[in-house]
C-alpha positions in Angstrom: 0.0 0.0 0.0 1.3 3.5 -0.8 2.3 5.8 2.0 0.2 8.6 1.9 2.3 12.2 0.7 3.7 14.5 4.0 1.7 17.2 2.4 -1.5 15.5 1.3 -1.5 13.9 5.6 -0.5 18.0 6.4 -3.5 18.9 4.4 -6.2 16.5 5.9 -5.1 17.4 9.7 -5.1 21.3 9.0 -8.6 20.9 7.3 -9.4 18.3 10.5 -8.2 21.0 12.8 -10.0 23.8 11.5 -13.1 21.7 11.2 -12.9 21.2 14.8 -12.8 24.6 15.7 -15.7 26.0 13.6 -17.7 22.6 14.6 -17.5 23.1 18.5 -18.0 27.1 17.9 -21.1 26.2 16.1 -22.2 23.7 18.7 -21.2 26.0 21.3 -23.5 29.0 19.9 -26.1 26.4 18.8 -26.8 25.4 22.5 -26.9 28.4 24.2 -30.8 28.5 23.8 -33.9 28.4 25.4 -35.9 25.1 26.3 -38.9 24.1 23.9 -42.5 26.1 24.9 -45.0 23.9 27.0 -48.4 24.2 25.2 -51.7 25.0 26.7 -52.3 21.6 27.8 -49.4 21.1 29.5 -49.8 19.5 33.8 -51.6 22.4 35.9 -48.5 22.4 38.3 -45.9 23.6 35.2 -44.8 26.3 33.4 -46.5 27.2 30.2 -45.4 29.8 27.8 -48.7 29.6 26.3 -51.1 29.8 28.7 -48.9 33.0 29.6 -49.1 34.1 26.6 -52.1 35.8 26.9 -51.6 38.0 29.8 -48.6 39.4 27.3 -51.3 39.8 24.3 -53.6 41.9 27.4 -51.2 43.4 28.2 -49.1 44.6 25.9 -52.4 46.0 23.2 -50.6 49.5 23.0 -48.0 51.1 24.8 -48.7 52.1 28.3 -46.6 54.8 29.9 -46.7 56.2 33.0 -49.2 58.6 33.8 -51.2 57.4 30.6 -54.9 56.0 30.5 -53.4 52.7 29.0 -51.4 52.5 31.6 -54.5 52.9 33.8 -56.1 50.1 31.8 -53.7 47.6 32.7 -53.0 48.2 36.1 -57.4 47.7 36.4 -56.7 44.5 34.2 -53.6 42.9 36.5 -56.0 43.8 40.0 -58.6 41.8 38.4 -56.4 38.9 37.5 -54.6 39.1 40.8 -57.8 39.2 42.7 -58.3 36.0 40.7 -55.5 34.4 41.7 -56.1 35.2 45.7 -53.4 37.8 45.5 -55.1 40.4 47.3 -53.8 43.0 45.3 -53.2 46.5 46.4 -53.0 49.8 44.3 -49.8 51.9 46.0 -49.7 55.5 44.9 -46.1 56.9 46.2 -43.5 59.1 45.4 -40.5 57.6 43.0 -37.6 59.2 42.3 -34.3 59.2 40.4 -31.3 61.3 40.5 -28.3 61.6 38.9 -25.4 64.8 38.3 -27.6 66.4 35.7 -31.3 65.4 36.4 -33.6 64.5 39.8 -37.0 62.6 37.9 -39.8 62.7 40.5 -42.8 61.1 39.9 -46.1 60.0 41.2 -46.1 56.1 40.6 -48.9 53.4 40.6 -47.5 50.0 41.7 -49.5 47.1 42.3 -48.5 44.8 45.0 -50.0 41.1 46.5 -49.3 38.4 48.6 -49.9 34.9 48.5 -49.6 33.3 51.8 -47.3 30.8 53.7 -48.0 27.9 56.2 -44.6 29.2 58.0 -43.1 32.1 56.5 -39.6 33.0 57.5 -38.7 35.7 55.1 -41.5 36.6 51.6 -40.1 35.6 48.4 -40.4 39.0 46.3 -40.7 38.4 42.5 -40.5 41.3 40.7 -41.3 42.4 37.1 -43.0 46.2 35.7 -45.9 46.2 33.7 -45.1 50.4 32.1 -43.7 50.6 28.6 -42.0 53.2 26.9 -44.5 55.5 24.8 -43.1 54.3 21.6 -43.5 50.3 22.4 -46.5 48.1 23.3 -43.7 46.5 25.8 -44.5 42.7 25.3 -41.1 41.5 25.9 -40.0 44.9 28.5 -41.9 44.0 30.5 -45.3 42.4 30.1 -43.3 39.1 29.7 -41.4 39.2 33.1 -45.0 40.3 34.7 -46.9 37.1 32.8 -43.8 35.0 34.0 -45.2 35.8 37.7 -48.6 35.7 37.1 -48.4 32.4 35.6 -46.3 30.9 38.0 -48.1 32.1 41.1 -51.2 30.0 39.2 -48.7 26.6 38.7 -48.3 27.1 42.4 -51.7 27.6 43.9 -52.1 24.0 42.2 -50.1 22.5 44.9 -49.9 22.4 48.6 -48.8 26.0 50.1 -44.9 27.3 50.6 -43.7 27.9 53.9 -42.8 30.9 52.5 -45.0 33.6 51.7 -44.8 34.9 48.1 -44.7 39.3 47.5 -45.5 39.5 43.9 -44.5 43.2 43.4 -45.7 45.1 39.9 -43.9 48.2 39.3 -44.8 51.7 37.6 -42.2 54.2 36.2 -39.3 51.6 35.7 -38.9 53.1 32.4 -38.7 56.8 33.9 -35.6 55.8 36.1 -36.9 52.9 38.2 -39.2 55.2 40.1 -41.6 52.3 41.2 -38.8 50.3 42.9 -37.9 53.6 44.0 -40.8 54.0 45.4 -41.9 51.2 47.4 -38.4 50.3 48.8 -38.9 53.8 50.4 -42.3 53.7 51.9 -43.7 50.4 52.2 -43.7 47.6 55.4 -43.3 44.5 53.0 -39.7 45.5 52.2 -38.4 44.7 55.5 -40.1 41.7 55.2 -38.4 40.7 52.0 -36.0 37.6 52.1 -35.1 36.9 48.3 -36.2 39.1 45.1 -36.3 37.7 41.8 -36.8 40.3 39.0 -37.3 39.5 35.5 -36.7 41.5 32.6 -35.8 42.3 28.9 -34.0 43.7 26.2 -35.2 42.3 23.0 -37.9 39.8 22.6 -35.8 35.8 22.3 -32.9 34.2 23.2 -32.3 32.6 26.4 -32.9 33.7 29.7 -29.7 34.8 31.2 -28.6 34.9 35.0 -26.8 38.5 34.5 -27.0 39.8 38.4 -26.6 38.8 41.5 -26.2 40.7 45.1 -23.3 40.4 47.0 -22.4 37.0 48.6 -24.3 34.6 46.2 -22.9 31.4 46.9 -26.3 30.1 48.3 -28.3 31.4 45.3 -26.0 30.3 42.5 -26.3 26.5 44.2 -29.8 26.5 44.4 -29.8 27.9 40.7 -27.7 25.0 39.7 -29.3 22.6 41.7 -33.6 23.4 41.1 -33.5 25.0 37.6 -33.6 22.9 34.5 -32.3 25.6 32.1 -29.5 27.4 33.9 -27.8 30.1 31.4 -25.3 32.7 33.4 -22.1 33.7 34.0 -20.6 35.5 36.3 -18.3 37.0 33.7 -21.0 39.5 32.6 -22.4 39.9 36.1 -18.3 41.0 36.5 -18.9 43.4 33.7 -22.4 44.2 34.3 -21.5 45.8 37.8 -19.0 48.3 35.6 -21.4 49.5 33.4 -24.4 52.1 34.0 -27.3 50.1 33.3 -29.8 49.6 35.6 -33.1 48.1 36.6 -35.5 47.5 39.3 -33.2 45.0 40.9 -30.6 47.7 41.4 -32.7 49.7 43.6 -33.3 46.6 45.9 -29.8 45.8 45.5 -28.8 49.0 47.8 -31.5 47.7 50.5 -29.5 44.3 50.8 -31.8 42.0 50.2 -30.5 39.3 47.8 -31.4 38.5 44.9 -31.4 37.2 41.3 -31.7 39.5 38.1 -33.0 37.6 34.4 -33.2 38.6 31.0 -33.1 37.6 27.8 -31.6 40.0 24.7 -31.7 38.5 21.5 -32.7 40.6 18.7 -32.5 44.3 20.0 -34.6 45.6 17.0 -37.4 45.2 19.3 -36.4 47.4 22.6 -38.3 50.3 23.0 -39.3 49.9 19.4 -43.0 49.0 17.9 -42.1 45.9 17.4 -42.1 44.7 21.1 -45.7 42.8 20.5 -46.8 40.0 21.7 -46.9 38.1 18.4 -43.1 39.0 17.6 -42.2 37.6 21.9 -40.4 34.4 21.4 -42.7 31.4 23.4 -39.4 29.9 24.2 -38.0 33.0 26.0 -41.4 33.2 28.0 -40.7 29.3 29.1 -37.2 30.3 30.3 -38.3 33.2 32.1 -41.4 30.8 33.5 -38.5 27.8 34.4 -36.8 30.1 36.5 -39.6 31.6 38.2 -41.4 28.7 39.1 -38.1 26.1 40.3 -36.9 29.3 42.2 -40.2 30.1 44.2 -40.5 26.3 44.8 -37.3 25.6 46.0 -37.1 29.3 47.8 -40.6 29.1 49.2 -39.5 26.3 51.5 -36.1 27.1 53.3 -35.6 29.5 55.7 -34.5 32.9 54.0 -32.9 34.9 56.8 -30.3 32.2 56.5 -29.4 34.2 53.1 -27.7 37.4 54.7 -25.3 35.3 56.2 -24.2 33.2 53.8 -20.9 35.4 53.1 -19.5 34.1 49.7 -19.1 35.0 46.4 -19.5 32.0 43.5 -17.5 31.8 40.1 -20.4 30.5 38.2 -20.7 29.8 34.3 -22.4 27.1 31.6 -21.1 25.4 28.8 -22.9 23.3 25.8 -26.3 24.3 27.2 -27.7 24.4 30.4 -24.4 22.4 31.9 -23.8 24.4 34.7 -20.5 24.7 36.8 -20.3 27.0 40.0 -17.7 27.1 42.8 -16.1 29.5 45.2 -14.6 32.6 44.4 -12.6 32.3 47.0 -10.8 29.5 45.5 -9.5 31.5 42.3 -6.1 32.7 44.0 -5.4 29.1 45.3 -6.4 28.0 41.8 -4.6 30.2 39.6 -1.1 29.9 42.5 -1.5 25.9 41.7 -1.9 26.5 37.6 1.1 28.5 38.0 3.6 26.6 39.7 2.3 23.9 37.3 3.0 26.1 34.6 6.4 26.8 36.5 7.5 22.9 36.7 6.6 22.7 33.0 8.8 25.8 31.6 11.3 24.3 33.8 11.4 20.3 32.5 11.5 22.4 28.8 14.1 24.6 29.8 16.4 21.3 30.9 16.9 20.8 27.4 19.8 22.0 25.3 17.4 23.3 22.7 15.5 25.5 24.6 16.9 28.7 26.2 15.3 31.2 28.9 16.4 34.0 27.0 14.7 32.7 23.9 12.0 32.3 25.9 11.4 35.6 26.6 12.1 37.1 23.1 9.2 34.7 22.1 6.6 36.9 24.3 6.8 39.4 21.8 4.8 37.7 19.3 2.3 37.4 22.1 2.3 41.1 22.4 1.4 41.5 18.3 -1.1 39.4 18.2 -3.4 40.9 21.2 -2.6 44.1 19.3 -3.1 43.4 15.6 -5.7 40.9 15.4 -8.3 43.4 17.4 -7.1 46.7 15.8 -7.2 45.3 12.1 -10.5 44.1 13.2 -11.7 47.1 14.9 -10.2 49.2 11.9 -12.2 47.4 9.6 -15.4 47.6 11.2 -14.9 51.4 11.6 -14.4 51.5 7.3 -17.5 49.1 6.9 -19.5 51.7 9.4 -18.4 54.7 7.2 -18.6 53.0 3.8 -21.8 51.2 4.4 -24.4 53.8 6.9 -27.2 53.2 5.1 -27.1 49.8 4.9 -25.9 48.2 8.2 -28.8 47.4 11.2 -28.0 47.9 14.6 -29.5 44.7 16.0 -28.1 41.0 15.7 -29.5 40.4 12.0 -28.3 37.3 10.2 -26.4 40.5 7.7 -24.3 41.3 11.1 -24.1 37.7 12.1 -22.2 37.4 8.3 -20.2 40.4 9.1 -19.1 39.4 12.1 -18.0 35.9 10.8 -16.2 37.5 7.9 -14.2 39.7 10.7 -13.5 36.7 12.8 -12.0 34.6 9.6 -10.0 38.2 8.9 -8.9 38.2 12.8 -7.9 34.4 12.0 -5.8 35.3 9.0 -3.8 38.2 10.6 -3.4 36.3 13.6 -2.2 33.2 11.6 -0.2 35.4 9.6 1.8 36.6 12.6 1.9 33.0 14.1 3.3 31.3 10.8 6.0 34.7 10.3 6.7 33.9 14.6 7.2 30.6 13.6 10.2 30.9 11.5 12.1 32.4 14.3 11.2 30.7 17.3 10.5 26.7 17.8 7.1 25.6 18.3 8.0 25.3 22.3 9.2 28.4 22.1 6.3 30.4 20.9 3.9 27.8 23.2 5.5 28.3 26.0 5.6 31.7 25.9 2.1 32.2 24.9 0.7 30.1 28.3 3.4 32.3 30.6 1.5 35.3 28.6 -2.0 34.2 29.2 -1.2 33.1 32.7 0.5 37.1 33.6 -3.1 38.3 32.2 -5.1 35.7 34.1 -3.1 36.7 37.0 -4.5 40.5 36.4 -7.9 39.2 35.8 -8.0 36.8 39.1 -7.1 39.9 41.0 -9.7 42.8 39.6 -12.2 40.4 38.0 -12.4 37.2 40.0 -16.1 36.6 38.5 -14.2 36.2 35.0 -11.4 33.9 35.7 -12.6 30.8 34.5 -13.0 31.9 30.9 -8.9 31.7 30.7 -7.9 29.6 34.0 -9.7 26.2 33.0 -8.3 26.0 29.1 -5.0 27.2 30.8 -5.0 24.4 33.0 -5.7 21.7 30.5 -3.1 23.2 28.0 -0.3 23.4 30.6 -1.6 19.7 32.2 -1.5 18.1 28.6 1.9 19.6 27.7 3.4 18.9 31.5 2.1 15.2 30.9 3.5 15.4 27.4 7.1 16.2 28.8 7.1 14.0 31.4 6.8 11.0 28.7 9.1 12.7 26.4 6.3 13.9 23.8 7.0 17.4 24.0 9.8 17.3 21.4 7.3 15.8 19.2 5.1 18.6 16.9 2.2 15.8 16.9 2.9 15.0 20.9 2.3 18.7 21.8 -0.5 19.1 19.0 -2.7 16.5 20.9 -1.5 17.5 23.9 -3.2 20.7 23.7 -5.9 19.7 21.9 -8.6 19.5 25.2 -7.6 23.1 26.5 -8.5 24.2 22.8 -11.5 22.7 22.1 -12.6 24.1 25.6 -11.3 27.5 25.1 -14.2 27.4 21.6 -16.3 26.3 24.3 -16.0 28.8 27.0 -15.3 31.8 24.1 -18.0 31.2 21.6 -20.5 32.3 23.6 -19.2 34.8 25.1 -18.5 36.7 21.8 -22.1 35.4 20.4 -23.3 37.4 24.1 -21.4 40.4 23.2 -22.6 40.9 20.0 -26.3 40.8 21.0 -25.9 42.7 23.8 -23.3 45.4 22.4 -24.2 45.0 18.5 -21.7 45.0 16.1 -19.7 48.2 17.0 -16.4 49.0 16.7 -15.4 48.2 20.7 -17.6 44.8 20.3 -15.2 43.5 17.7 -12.0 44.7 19.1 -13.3 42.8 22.6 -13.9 40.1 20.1 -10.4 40.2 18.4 -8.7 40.1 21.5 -10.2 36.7 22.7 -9.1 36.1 19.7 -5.9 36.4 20.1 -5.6 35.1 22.8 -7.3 31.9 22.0 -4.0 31.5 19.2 -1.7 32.2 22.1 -3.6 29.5 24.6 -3.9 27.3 21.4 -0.1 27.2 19.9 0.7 23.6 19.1 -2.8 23.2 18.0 -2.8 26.1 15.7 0.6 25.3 14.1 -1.5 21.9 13.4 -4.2 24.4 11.7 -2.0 26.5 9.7 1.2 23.8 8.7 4.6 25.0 7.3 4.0 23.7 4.2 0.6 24.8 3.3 0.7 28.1 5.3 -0.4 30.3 2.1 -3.1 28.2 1.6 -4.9 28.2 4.8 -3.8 31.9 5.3 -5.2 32.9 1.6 -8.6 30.5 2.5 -9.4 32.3 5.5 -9.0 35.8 3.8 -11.2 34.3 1.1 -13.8 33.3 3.7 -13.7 36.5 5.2 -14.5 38.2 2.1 -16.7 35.9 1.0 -18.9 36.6 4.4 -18.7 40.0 4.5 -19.8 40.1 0.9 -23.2 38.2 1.9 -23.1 40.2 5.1 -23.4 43.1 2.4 -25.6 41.8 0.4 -28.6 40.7 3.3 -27.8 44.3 4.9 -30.5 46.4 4.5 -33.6 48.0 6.3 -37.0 47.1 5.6 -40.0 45.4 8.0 -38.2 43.2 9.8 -35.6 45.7 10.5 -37.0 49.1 10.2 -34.6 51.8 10.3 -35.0 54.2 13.4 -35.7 57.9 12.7 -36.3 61.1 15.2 -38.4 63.6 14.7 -40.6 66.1 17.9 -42.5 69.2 17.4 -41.4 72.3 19.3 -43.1 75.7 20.6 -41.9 78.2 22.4 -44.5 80.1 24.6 -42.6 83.0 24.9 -42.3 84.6 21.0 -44.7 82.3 19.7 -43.2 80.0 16.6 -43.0 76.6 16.6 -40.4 74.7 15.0 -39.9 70.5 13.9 -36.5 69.0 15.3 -34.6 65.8 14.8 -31.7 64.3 16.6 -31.0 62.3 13.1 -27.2 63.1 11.3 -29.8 63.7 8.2 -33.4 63.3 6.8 -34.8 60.5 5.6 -38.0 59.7 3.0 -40.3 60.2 6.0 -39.1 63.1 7.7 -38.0 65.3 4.7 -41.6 66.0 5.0 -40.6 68.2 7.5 -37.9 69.6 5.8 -38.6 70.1 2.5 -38.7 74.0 2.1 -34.9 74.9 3.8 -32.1 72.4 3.8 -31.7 72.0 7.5 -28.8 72.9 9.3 -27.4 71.1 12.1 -27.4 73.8 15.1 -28.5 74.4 18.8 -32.1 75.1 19.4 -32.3 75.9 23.5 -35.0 78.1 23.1 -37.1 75.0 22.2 -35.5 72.2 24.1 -35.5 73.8 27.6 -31.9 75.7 27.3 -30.1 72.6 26.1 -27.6 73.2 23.4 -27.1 70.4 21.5 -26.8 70.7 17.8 -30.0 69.5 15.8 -31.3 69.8 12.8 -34.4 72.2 12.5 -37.1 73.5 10.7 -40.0 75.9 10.7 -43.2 74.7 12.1 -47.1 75.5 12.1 -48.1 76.8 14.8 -51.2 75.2 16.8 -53.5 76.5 19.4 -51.5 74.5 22.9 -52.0 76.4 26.2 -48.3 76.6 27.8 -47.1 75.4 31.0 -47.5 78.2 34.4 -44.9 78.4 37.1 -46.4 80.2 40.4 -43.7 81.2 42.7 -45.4 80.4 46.2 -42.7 81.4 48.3 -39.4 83.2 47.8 -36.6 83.9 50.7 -33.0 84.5 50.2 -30.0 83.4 53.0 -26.8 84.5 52.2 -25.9 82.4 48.9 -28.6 80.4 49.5 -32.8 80.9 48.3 -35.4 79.0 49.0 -38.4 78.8 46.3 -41.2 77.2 46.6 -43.5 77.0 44.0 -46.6 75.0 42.1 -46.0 74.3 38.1 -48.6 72.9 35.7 -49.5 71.5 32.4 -52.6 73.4 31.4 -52.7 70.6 28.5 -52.2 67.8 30.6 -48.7 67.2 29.0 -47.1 63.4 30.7 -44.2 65.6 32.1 -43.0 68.3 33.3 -39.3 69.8 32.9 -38.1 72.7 35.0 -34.5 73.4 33.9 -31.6 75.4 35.8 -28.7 77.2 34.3 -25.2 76.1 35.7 -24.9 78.9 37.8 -27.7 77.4 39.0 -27.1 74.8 41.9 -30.1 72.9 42.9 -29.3 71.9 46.7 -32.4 70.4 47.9 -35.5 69.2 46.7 -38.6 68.7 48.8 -41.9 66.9 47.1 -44.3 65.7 49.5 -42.3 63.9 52.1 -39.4 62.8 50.3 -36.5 65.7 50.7 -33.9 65.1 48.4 -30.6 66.1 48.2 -28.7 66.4 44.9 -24.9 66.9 43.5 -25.7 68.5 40.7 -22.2 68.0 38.2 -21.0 70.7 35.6 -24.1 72.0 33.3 -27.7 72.4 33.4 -29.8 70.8 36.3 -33.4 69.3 35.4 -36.4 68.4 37.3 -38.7 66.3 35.6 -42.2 65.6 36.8 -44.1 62.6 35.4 -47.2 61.4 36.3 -49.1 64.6 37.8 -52.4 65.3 38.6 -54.0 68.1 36.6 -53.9 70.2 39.2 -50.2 70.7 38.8 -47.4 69.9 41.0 -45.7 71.7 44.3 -42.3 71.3 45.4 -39.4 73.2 47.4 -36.2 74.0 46.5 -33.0 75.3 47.9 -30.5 76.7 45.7 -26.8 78.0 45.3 -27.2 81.2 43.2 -24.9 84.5 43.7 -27.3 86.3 41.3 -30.9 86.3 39.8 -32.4 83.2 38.6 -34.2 82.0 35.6 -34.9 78.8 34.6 -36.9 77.1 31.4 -40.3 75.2 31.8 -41.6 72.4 29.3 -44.2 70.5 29.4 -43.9 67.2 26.9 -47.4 65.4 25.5 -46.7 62.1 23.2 -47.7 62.4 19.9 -47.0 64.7 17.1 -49.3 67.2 16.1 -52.3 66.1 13.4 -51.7 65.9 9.5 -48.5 64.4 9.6 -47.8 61.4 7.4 -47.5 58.0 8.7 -44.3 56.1 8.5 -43.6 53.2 5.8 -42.9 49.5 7.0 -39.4 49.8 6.3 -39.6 52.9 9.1 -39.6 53.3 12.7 -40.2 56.0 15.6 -36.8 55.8 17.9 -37.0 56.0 21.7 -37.8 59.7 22.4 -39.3 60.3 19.0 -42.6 61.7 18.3 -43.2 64.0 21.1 -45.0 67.4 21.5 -42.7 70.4 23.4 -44.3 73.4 24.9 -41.6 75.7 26.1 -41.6 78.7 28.1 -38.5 80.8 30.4 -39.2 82.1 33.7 -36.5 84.9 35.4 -36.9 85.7 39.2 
C-alpha cells in the first residue's frame, strides 16, 4: 500500500483542525438557547409559555406609559387577575424618584402589589417584574413578559400544597422613567423589610435565552440552588463582572442597595425590538417566555420552603458559568487565588522540564513573548479598523441589531482576525521553535489571568480552565518525552483548545447581542481572539502547517470576504428591520413660533416632510428644548393652538448664597411631564416633594427636574439653591404624539425612543 504524501496527511489534519474549531464554535452557539414552549395543555402544576401568553397579548395592546390612560387600563386588568389568583392585590400610589449629576426625575407612581400566603413564613419571596412601557413600544417583551412570567407561575403554584414561605409579587410603575416604582416602594412600604429573596425578571429584546446577568453580593447560596432546582440554567458570572461596571440599571438595582439578595433575568436577542414598535406580543419568542417561567417557578418552589434569613449570612461569592447548554458549573470565588497559584507553579514545573533541554533557552523564551504582544494588538485593531471602514462605507445599509447580515459580518471579521493572527503566528514561527512560541504564549496568558483573578475574579474561568488543561497536557506530554514531538504537543493541547471554543463562543455570540456590532464589540472580540491562538499554539501550528501556510492563510481571507460580501448583500432596512428615525414638534411660549426638530445626522424619506422648504442645518435650538444646546437639525413649524405650561412662585426667601423657592408648576394641557431646567450657575441643593427631601450633587451644566405622572392640578415642590445672582430657569411641558396631518411612516420605518413627542416651552427669570 502507498504511503500517503507529507503534504496530502499535512492537508487533511489542518482541514481536520479547522473543522474542529468551527464545529465546536457552532455547537457551542447552537446550545446556548432556550428550552422548547410547553403548550396550553401542559400539567396544571408547570410552566406554560402559552397559557402566559395571553396575559402578554392583554397586556401589551398599545403602549402604556406612566401617567397614561393605557397604563390605567392595565394596572385595572392585572388587580382583576390578581384578585383571581387570591393575591389580594393593592393599588400603591407613592413618590419615585431618580437622580443623577444632571437630572432628579420625580414622579407620582402606581405599583400594584399582593401576597400569597405561607403555612410558615420566615422571610417573603419578592418576585419582581414592571408592567409600564416606553411610549413608543407596546412592551411585550419589557416587561409584560417578566409580569406574565409571575402571574403564571403564582397560578402553577396555587395547584399544589402551600410554601412555607410567603410569596410578594411586586408590579412596578415608572421603571422606564428611572426605576421610580422600585424607588418607590423600597422607600415607603412595610413589606420590604419583610423581603427575604427578590427575583426580577426582565428584557431587552424579545428571544434568546434567559440569562442569569445579576446577582447581590455574597451569592454562593443562590447560585447553588440555581444549579441545583433550575432545568435551564444560562449565566455567567463573567457578565455579572462586567455588568457591575457598566451604568445600566433596573428594578433589581434599587433593591440591590436595601441588601436583600437576589437574582436578576433577562433575555436579549434581537434588540430591534427594545423600546421599538415591534415589542408585540406576536413578535415575543414562546421559548423566552418558558425560560423566564422555568426560572420563576423552580426558584419560588425551592425558595418558598427554606428558611431565608439564613441568606444574609451566607458570606460568599460563587464563580459560576455554563457550557454546551444548560451544563452548569459554580464554585467558590474564594478559591480563584489558590487556583490560579496551583496553575502557575504547574506552569512553572513545565517551563522548567523544557528549559532542561539544550534546545530550549530562557532568554529565547522571553524574546518569544513578543509575538504574544502582536497578536493581542493586531488581530483586534485590524479588526476594529475594519469595522470602523464598513461603518463609514456602508451607513445606510448596516442594522443595529443581531440580524443574520451582522451575524455574516461578524464571521467575515473573525475569519479576517484568524488570518492576521495566523499570519503573525506562521512569520513567529520561523524564528522561534514551536516550544518556544507555546511556552511563551501560556506564561502570557497566565501574567493576564493573574490580572484578571485579582480585579475580576467573576471572570477567571474563561482563561484559567483551558489554561490548565493546556499546561496539564503539555506537562504530561514532557514528562513522557512527547513534548519534542510537533504531533505530541499538538494533541497534547488539543482539550484546552477545544474548551477554550467552548467557553469563548458564547461569550463573543453574548457580546454581540448585547453590544451589536460596534467598533469596541469587535475589538473585545479580536482580542479573545488572540488570545485563543496564544492558549492554542501547538494546536494552531496543526491548523496553519509550514508547508501549506499560504493556503490556509489565503482561505481564510477568502472566507472573510466571502462573508462580508453576503453580510453586504442581506444588509438592509426594511420590516423586519426598520430603520430608526427622530423627529418632535417644538413651541416656544414665549415669542410664539414653533419649529420641527430631529436628533438624526440627516433626513430620511419620512421626515423630509418636515424639511422640505430649507435644507436643515445642524445647530443648537435651546429656546425650544429647555436651554439645552445640543446641535440638531431644524425647521420651521405651524403653529397650533397648545396652552403653555405656568410656574407660580409660592414662596421666595434668600439666605446669604442660598434661596429657597417654593412654587406649584402645571401643564394646562395635561402634558405626561413636566421639565423645569436650571442654568449652571444654577445649583439645585435640595429638593422637597411631598415627604421625600432630596438632596442632589448636581455635576458641571444644566440641572433638570422632571415631573411625570401629575395630577392636573399641577405639581408643588421646594427648593433650595446656590445662586450668587438672579435666577431663571426654562419650563416644558412634553405630550406624546405629534401634532395632526402628519404622514404616517412606511414599513421599512420606525419612531426611535424619544421620537414623536410634542414640546411646549416657556423661560421664567426671578
Amino acid at each position: 500500500m502507498a504511503a500517503v504524501p507529507n503534504s496530502a496527511r499535512m492537508a487533511l489534519i489542518s482541514f481536520l483542525a479547522w473543522s474542529f474549531i468551527v464545529s465546536l464554535a457552532v455547537v457551542a452557539i447552537a446550545e446556548f438557547k432556550p428550552p422548547i414552549p410547553l403548550p396550553s395543555t401542559a400539567p396544571a402544576d408547570s410552566f406554560s409559555a402559552e397559557r402566559a401568553l395571553k396575559y402578554v397579548s392583554a397586556i401589551s395592546e398599545v403602549a402604556h406609559p406612566l401617567g397614561s390612560n393605557a397604563n390605567a387600563a392595565v394596572r385595572d386588568y392585572l388587580v382583576a387577575e390578581m384578585s383571581a389568583l387570591g393575591l389580594n392585590p393593592q393599588v400603591l400610589t407613592e413618590t419615585g424618584t431618580h437622580v443623577s449629576s444632571r437630572q432628579l426625575v420625580i414622579a407620582n407612581t402606581k405599583n400594584i402589589v399582593g401576597r400569597l400566603a405561607g403555612s410558615s413564613n420566615s422571610r417573603a419571596l419578592m418576585l419582581v417584574a414592571h408592567y409600564d412601557s416606553v411610549p413608543g413600544a407596546p412592551g411585550a417583551a419589557d416587561d409584560a413578559a417578566g409580569v406574565a412570567t409571575i402571574l403564571e407561575s403564582i397560578r402553577a403554584l396555587r395547584t399544589g400544597p402551600s410554601l412555607k414561605n410567603d410569596i410578594i409579587v411586586l408590579f412596578t410603575d415608572g421603571e422606564e422613567n428611572g426605576l421610580l416604582g422600585a424607588d418607590a416602594f423600597a422607600n415607603s412600604h412595610p413589606w420590604m423589610k419583610e423581603a427575604g429573596l427578590i427575583l426580577n425578571f426582565e428584557a431587552r429584546g424579545d428571544r434568546g435565552p434567559s440569562l442569569l446577568f445579576e446577582t447581590s453580593a455574597n451569592n454562593g447560596a443562590l447560585i447553588e440552588a440555581v444549579a441545583r432546582s433550575t432545568r435551564h440554567p444560562v449565566g455567567s458570572s463573567l457578565f455579572y463582572a462586567l455588568y457591575k461596571l457598566l451604568p445600566n440599571d433596573t428594578d433589581f438595582s434599587v433593591f440591590r442597595k436595601h441588601d436583600v439578595p437576589g437574582l436578576n433575568f433577562a433575555f436579549g436577542e434581537r434588540l430591534e425590538a427594545y423600546h421599538s414598535r415591534l415589542d408585540t406580543a406576536g413578535n415575543l419568542s414562546k421559548a423566552s417566555l418558558q425560560h423566564h417561567g422555568s426560572y420563576a417557578l423552580d426558584l419560588a418552589r425551592y425558595f418558598g420552603g427554606i428558611d431565608l434569613a439564613r441568606l444574609k449570612g451566607y458570606g460568599r461569592d460563587d464563580v459560576f458559568f455554563d457550557w454546551l447548554g444548560s451544563n452548569f458549573v459554580a464554585y467558590a470565588e474564594s478559591w480563584v487565588v489558590p487556583e490560579q497559584i496551583l496553575l502557575t507553579i504547574m506552569l512553572g514545573v513545565t517551563v522548567f522540564l523544557n528549559l532542561r533541554h539544550p534546545n530550549l533557552k530562557a532568554h529565547r523564551l522571553l524574546l518569544a513573548l513578543l509575538p504574544g504582544i502582536m497578536l493581542l494588538i493586531a488581530v483586534p485593531v485590524v479588526m476594529a479598523l475594519v469595522t470602523w471602514l464598513l461603518s463609514r462605507i456602508l451607513p445606510a445599509r448596516i442594522t443595529t441589531g443581531d440580524s443574520s447580515a451582522n451575524a455574516c459580518l461578524l464571521v467575515g471579521l473573525v475569519f479576517l482576525g484568524a488570518c492576521i493572527g495566523g499570519s503573525i503566528f506562521s512569520y513567529s514561527r520561523k524564528r522561534f521553535s514551536l516550544q518556544e512560541l507555546s511556552l511563551a504564549g501560556l506564561v502570557f496568558v497566565c501574567l493576564l489571568n493573574w490580572l484578571i483573578t485579582l480585579f475580576l475574579p467573576g471572570g477567571s474561568y474563561m482563561l484559567f480552565w483551558p489554561l490548565l488543561f493546556v499546561t496539564l497536557g503539555l506537562l504530561v506530554a514532557q514528562i513522557t518525552h512527547k513534548a519534542a514531538n510537533d504531533n505530541g504537543q499538538t494533541l497534547a493541547s488539543m482539550a484546552g483548545a477545544g474548551l477554550a471554543v467552548l467557553l469563548f463562543a458564547p461569550v463573543v455570540y453574548l457580546l454581540y447581542i448585547f453590544l451589536t456590532l460596534q467598533v469596541i464589540t469587535v475589538a473585545a472580540i479580536g482580542f479573545l481572539l488572540a488570545v485563543f491562538f496564544l492558549i492554542a499554539i501547538p494546536f494552531i501550528h496543526a491548523a496553519i502547517p509550514q508547508e501549506g501556510r499560504r493556503t490556509v492563510l489565503l482561505g481564510l481571507l477568502l472566507s472573510a470576504a466571502i462573508m462580508v460580501s453576503i453580510g453586504f448583500k442581506l444588509s438592509h432596512y426594511g420590516p423586519k428591520f426598520p430603520r430608526q428615525d427622530n423627529i418632535l414638534y417644538s413651541m416656544n411660549a414665549d415669542n410664539h413660533h414653533a419649529v420641527w426638530i430631529s436628533g438624526d445626522p440627516s433626513v430620511d424619506t419620512w421626515t423630509e416632510q418636515f424639511f422640505s422648504h430649507i435644507p436643515p442645518q445642524r445647530q443648537p435650538m435651546p429656546d425650544y428644548l429647555n436651554g439645552r444646546q445640543q446641535p440638531v437639525l431644524s425647521a420651521s413649524a405651524p403653529l397650533f393652538d397648545l396652552d403653555s405650561p405656568t410656574a407660580e412662585i409660592k414662596t421666595d426667601k434668600r439666605e446669604g448664597g442660598l434661596r429657597t423657592i417654593r412654587l406649584n408648576v402645571q401643564s394646562q394641557r395635561n402634558a405626561n411631564a413636566l421639565f423645569v431646567t436650571f442654568p449652571p450657575d444654577v445649583k439645585p441643593i435640595s429638593v422637597k416633594f411631598g415627604y421625600r427631601e432630596i438632596v442632589v450633587h448636581p455635576g458641571p451644566g444644566p440641572f433638570a427636574i422632571i415631573l411625570a405622572g401629575m395630577p392636573p392640578q399641577g405639581a408643588e415642590f421646594e427648593l433650595i439653591l446656590n445662586t450668587q445672582s438672579g435666577i431663571s430657569f426654562w419650563l416644558m411641558d412634553k405630550s406624546f404624539g405629534l401634532p395632526p396631518g402628519v404622514r404616517p411612516r412606511s414599513d421599512d420605518l420606525m419612531a426611535a425612543d424619544g421620537s414623536d413627542v410634542t414640546l411646549v416651552c416657556r423661560k421664567y427669570s426671578l
